[in-house]
C-alpha positions in Angstrom: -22.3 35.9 11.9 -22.7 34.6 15.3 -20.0 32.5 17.2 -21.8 29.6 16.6 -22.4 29.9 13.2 -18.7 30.6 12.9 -18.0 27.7 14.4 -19.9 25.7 12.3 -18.1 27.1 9.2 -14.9 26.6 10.6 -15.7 23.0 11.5 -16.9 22.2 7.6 -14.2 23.8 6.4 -12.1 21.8 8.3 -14.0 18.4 7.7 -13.9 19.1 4.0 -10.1 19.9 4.1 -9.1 16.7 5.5 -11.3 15.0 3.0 -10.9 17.3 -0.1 -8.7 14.9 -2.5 -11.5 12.1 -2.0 -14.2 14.6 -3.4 -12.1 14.0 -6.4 -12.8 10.8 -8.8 -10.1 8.8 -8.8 -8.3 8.7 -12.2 -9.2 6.7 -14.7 -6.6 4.0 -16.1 -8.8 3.3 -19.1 -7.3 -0.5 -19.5 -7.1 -3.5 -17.0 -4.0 -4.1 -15.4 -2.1 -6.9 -14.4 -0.2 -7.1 -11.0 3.2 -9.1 -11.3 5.9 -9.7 -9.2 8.9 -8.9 -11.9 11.8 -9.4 -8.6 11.5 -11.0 -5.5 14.3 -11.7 -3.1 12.3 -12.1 0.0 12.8 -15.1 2.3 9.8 -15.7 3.6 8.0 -17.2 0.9 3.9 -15.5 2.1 5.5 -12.2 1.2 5.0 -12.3 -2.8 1.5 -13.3 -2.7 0.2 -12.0 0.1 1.5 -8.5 -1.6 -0.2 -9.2 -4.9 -3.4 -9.6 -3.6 -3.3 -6.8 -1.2 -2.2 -4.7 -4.4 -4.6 -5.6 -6.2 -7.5 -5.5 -4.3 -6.6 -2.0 -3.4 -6.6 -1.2 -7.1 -10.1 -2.4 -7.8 -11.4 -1.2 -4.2 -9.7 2.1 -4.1 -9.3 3.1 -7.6 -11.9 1.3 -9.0 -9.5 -0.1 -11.7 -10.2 -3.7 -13.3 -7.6 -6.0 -12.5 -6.8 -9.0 -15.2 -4.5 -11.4 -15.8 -4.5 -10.6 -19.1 -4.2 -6.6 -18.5 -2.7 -4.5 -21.0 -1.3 -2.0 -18.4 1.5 -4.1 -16.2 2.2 -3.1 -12.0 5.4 -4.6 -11.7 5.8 -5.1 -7.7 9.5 -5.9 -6.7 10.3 -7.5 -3.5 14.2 -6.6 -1.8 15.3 -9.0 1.3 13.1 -8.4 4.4 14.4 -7.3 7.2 13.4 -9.0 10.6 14.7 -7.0 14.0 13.5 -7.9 17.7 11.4 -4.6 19.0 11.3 -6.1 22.8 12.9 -8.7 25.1 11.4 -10.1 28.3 13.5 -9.5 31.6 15.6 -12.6 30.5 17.4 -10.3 27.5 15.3 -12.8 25.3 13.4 -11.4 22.1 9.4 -10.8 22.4 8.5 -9.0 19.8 9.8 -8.7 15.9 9.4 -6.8 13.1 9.5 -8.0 9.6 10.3 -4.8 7.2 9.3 -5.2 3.6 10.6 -3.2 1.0 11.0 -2.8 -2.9 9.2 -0.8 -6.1 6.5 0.0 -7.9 6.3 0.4 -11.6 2.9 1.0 -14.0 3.5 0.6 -17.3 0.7 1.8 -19.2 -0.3 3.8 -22.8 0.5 7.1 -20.5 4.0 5.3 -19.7 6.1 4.4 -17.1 5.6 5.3 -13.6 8.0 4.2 -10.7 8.1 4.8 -6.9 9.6 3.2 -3.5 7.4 1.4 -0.6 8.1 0.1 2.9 5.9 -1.5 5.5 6.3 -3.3 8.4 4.2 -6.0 10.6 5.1 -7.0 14.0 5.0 -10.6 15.1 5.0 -11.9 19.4 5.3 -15.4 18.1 6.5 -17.5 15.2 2.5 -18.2 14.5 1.9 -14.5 13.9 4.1 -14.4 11.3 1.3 -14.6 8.4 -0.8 -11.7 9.8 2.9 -9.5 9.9 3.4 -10.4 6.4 -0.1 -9.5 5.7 -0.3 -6.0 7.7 2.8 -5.3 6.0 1.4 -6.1 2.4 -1.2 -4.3 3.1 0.1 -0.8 4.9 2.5 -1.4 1.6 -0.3 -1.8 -1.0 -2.2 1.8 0.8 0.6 3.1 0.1 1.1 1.8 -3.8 -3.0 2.5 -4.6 -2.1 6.1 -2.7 1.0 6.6 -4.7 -1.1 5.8 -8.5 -4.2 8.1 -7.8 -1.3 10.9 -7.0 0.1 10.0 -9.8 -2.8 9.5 -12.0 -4.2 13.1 -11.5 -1.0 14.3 -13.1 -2.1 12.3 -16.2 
């Protein structure tokens, strides 16, 4: 084989390595699930929604799972207090820059049964009026993870 040709091989292979568990369907729940918040002891009150939606539109987008209200497979979400920390302070010693750390579980109950597993995320916020899109980058790095976490889980099944 030539070096180029080599190269080209190794190069596929490589491609189709980092990609391999997406040639894979994702598995197949085989009802619809509802996405509930069973705890929440966040205080800032965009955090439950903003991770429900982000959950479930991963489910449907990623997985391909229907999502209903009505579900007979339950994702209870759980949210624990955030944690908000300053990341930066001017020259002043005043804060700049905060992260808001969200945290809690993730159970699917389903005709396979129960499931459970821990998430994190964290947004950063530079002012008081990015606080929305920090709760949303959060809920969302946290819902990647979750939709991650169940097609894992669901090739086990």
């Amino acid at each position: 084989m030539s070096p180029a040709g080599g190269a080209a091989l190794t190069l596929a292979v490589l491609l189709l390595g980092g990609c391999a568990y997406r040639l894979a369907r994702p598995p197949v729940l085989g009802e619809d699930v509802r996405v509930v918040v069973v705890a929440n002891d966040a205080r800032l009150v965009r955090s439950q929604a903003a991770l429900q939606g982000a959950v479930a539109k991963l489910l449907t987008d990623q997985l391909g799972w229907r999502v209903s209200p009505v579900g007979s497979a339950r994702l209870e979400l759980t949210l624990a207090e955030e944690s908000i920390t300053h990341t930066a302070i001017d020259g002043r010693n005043i804060p700049i820059r905060w992260s808001i750390r969200m945290q809690g579980t993730a159970t699917l109950h389903s005709r396979r049964g129960p499931i459970t597993t821990s998430w994190a995320a964290t947004g950063f916020v530079n002012a008081l009026s990015d606080e929305p899109d920090a709760i949303n980058q959060a809920a969302g790095i946290a819902a990647r993870d979750i939709a991650t976490w169940l097609e894992f889980a669901g090739q086990a099944w």
